[in-house]
N, C-alpha and C positions, 0 to 999 in steps of 0.2 A: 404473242409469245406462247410458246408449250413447253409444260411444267411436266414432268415427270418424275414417277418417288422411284425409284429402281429396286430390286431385286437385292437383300444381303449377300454377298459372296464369300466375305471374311469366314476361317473355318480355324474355333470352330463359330459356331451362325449364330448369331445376335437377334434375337424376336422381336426388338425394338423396331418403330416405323417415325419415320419426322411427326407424320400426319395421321390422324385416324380418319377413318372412311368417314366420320360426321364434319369431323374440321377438311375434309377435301370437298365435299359437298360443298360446306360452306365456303370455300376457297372461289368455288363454282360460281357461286350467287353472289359473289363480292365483288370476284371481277371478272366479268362475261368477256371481256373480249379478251381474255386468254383462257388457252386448255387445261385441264388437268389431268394426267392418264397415272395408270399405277401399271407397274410390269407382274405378273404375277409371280406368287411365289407361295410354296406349301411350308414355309418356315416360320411367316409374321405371326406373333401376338393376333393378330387380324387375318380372319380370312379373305380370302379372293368373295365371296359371296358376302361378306358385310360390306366392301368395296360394289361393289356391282348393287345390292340392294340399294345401298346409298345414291345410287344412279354414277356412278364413280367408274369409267371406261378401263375396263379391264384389256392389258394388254400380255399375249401370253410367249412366252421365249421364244426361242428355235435356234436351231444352230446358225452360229453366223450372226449372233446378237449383237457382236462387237462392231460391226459392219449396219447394222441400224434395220437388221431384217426381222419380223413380228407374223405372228400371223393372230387372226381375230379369232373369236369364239367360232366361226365357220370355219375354221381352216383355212381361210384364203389369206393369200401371203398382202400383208401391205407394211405402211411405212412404220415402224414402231417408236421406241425412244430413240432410236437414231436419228429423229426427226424434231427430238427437243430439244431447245435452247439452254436450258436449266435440269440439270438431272441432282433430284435430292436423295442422299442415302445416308446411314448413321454410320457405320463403322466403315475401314479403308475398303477401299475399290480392289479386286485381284486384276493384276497387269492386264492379262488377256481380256478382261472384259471394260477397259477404258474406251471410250469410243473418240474421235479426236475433233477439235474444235470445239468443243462444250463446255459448257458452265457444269462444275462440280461442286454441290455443299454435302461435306463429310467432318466426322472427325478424322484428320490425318493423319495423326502423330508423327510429324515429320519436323515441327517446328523448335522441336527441342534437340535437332540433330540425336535422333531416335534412328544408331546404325542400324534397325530392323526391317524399315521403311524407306531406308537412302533411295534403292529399286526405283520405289512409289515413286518419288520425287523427281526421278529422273525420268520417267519414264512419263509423268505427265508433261514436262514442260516439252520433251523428245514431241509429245502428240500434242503440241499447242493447245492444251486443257486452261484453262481459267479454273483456280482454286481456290475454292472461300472455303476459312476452315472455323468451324462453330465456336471450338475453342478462343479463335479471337474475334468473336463478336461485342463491341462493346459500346457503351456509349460515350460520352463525351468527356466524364468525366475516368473514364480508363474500366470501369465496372464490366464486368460479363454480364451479355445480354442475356443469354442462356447456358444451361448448364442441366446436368440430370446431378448434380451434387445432392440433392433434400433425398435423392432417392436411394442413394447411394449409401446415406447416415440411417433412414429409415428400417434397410433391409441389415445393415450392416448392426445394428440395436439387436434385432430380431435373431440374426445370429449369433450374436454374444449370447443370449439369452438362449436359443437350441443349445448352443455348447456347455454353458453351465447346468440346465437342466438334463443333459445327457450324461455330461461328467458325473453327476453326483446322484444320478438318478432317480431326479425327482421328480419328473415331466420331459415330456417328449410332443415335442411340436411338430407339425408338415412343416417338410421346406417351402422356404415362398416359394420357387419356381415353381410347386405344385397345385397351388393355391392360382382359384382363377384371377382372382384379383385382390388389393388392397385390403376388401372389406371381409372377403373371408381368412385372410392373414388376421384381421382382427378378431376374428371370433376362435383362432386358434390360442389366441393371446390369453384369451377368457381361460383357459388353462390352466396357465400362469395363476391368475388373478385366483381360483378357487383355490391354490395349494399355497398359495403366500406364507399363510401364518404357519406352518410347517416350516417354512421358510428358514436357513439363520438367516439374523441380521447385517445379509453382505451389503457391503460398499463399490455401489458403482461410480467407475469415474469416465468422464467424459470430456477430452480436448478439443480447444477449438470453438470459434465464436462466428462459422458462417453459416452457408446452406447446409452443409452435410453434419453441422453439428445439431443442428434445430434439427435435422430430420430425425438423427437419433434420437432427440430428447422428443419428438413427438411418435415413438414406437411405446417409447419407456412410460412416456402420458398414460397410455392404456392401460397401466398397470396400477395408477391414483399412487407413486411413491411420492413421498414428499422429499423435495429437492433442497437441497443443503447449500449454506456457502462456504467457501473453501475454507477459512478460518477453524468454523466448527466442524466441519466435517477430518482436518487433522487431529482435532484434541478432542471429542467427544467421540462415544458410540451409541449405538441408538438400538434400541429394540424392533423394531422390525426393518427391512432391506431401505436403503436411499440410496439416493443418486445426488452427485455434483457436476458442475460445468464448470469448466476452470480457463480462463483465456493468457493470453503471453503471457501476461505482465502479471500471472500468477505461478508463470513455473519459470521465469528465466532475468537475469537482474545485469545488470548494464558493469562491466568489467570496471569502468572507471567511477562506480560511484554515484554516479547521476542519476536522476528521476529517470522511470522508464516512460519511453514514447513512442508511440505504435509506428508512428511513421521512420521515426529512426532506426525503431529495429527492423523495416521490410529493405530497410536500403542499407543498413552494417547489421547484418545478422552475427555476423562475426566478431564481434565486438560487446558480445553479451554471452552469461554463464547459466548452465542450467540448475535452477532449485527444486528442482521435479524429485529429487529423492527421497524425501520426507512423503508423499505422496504413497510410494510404493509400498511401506510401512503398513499404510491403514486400509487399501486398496483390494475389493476381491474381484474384478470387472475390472477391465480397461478397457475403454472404446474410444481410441485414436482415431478422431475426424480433424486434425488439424491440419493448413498447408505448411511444408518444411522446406527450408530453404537448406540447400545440401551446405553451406558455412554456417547454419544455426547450430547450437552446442546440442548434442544427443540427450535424449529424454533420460536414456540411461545404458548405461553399462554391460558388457558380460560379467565383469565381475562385481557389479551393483546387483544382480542376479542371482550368483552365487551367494549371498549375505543370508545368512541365517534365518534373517526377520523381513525378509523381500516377503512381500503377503499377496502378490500378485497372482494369480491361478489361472485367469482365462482371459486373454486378450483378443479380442476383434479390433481387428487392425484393419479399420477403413480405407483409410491415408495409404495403407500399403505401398511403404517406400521400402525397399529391398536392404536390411541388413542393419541400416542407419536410419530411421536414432532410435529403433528398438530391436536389440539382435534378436529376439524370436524368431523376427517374421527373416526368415530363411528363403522364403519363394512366393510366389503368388501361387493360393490353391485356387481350385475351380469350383462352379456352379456343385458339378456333380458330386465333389468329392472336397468338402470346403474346409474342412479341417485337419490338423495335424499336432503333432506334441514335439515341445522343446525342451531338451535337457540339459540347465543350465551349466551343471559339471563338467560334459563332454561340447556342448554347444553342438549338439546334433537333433536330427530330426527322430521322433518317438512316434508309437501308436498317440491316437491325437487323445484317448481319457487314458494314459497311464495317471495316474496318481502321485507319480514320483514327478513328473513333467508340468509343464506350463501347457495347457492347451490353447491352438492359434486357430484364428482364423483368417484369413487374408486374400480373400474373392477379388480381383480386380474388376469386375464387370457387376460388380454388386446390383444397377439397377436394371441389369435383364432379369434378375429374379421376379419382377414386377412390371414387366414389359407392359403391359394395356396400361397401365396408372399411368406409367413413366413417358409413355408417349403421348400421351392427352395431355399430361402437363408443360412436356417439352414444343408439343405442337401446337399448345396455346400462346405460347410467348412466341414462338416462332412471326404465327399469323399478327399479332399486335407488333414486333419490335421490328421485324424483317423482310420478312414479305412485302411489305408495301415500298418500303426502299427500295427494295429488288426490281419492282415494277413500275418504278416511276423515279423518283429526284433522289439520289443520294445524297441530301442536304449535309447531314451531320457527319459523312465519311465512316460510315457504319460499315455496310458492305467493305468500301475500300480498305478499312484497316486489318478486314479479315481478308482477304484474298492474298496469298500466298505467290500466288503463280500470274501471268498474263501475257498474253502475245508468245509464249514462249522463251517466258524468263521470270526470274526474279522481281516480283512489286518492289518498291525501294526498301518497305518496312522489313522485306524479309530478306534483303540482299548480304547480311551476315551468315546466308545458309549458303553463300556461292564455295568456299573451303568445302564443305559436308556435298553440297550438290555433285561436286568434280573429283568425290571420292577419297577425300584427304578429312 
């Protein structure tokens, strides 16, 4: 078989890569009797020449890419990814460059009937694509295999953190996109850490109890604050800045009375009332990494917002769910431009450090900020949970619960998307 990473198209362009040039190498030496080619491309976190140093076959465009035509580092035209069985990329495919009868692993966003993507959807199964979509990779017991979530909490810490020390002008950090990696984001942190005791004593809060909330709470680790639990952290204050982690069954209580139970509330979210308000009270940080189910009750209000004694100022909104259940977050901002201000009076959008305003932040692509980490990690669990399924025995039904599309149609798992597929 021939394995191909392809080229980002999505615009705007994602510097994320499945695989880095050391894990395709190794991909090489694991399993000889399949290829592995990378399409070039001047976008990746990775260059075409860390790929090729790796000894990694560099394949470079040309027009007519869609049709499976390549030419080599000589110029001479030969067979390119049109010749692989498996083409892996991170973010959606643009139409025109679908090639047909192929195996595709992406994020799709298609399977939440996402009218943005309907196109996609149809337009794979139109070219008999096979579509395995990362998002539903999982094991056996329903878990995601992979996810860029740690990274997503990680960077999304790190911008709570630029936004209050911008707002209030006490430090000013590199964006992570600029930052070559992980480790020099850390040392911008160091920042932070010397101007602390200037610091006040704000209160960071933190929802959510999976990967993207541990990522946050390991940005905020850098800083040595000492973490609080919910209890004390409503009724005490502290002299210098902390942080809390607060999970369901700390901000939302079952309508009828009952013990709360995790499992009960992913299957009736609706049947349960939010006690997130006393929170706001003591709160100068909010970093929303929880997942929301659109029937769970709203963290809070616009006019829990408007209250007097709302102490809330800077929200990085991870989670960045559009409107609900935190009216701030108005839009998803961007990489470039990742902040904005909300004015609870008017409910409209502000300069993002007016002073009168709630400052937001709400990146939806949070772990391209950190593309090189983010793909090493992602492409680690790849090579251990997936890949070897892919090329051999789908014992566990890995692959097949993620593949969306096949033969040109609908897998059964995903035959609730035939309404959304047919344009209704």
């Amino acid at each position: 078989m021939k394995i191909g990473i392809i080229r980002e198209t999505k615009n705007p362009p994602d510097r994320r890569v499945p695989f880095s040039p050391g894990q395709v190498a190794e991909l090489q030496s694991r399993f000889p009797d399949h290829e592995f080619v990378v399409e070039s491309s001047d976008l990746r976190c990775f260059t075409d020449k860390e790929y090729s140093d790796a000894g990694v076959r560099i394949l470079k465009p040309q027009a007519g890419a869609g049709e499976g035509r390549e030419q080599d580092e000589s110029g001479s035209a030969i067979r390119g990814i049109g010749d692989c069985e498996v083409l892996f990329g991170v973010k959606e495919v643009e139409l025109d460059e679908l090639i047909p009868g192929k195996t595709y692993v992406f994020f799709s966003h298609t399977a939440k009937e996402q009218p943005y993507n309907r196109k996609l959807l149809q337009e794979i199964v139109k070219l008999n694509i096979s579509l395995v979509d990362y998002e539903y990779l999982t094991d056996t017991d329903g878990i995601r295999v992979v996810a860029f979530g740690r990274w997503a909490g990680i960077v999304g810490a790190y911008n709570g953190l630029r936004a209050y020390g911008e707002r209030y002008r006490q430090f000013r950090l590199k964006p992570a996109h600029q930052c070559h990696d992980m480790e020099e984001m850390k040392q911008e942190l160091k920042k932070v850490v010397e101007v602390l005791p200037e610091i006040p004593p704000i209160k960071i809060l933190i929802t959510g109890g999976g990967r993207v909330a541990f990522g946050a709470m390991e940005t905020l680790g850098e800083l040595g604050l000492e973490t609080i639990p919910p209890e004390q952290f409503l009724k005490d204050e502290f002299d210098k800045p902390a942080v809390c982690r607060i999970d369901p069954w700390d901000y939302v209580r079952r309508t009828d009375g009952e013990a709360f139970e995790l499992g009960h509330f992913f299957k009736h979210p609706g049947r349960y009332t939010s006690t997130f308000k006393p929170f706001t009270k003591v709160s100068d940080v909010f970093i929303p990494c929880h997942f929301w189910d659109p029937d769970s009750p709203a963290f809070m209000s616009p006019s829990d917002m408007r209250e007097p004694d709302f102490h809330i100022r800077v929200i990085a909104d991870v989670s960045c769910d559009i409107k609900d259940p935190i009216p701030s977050t108005l839009r998803a901002s961007t990489i470039a431009e990742p902040f904005y201000g909300y004015d609870p009076l008017s409910e409209t959008e502000t300069p993002p450090f007016d002073l009168r305003s709630i400052t937001v932040m709400a990146v939806d692509n949070l772990p391209g900020e950190l593309p090189r980490d983010a793909s090493v990690d992602f492409g680690s669990i790849l090579m251990e949970k997936v890949v070897p399924v892919l090329l051999s025995v789908d014992a566990d039904g890995v692959i097949d619960r993620a593949t969306i599309t096949r033969g040109g149609a609908l897998t059964k798992h995903f035959e609730y998307l035939m309404d959304y597929l047919g344009g209704s």
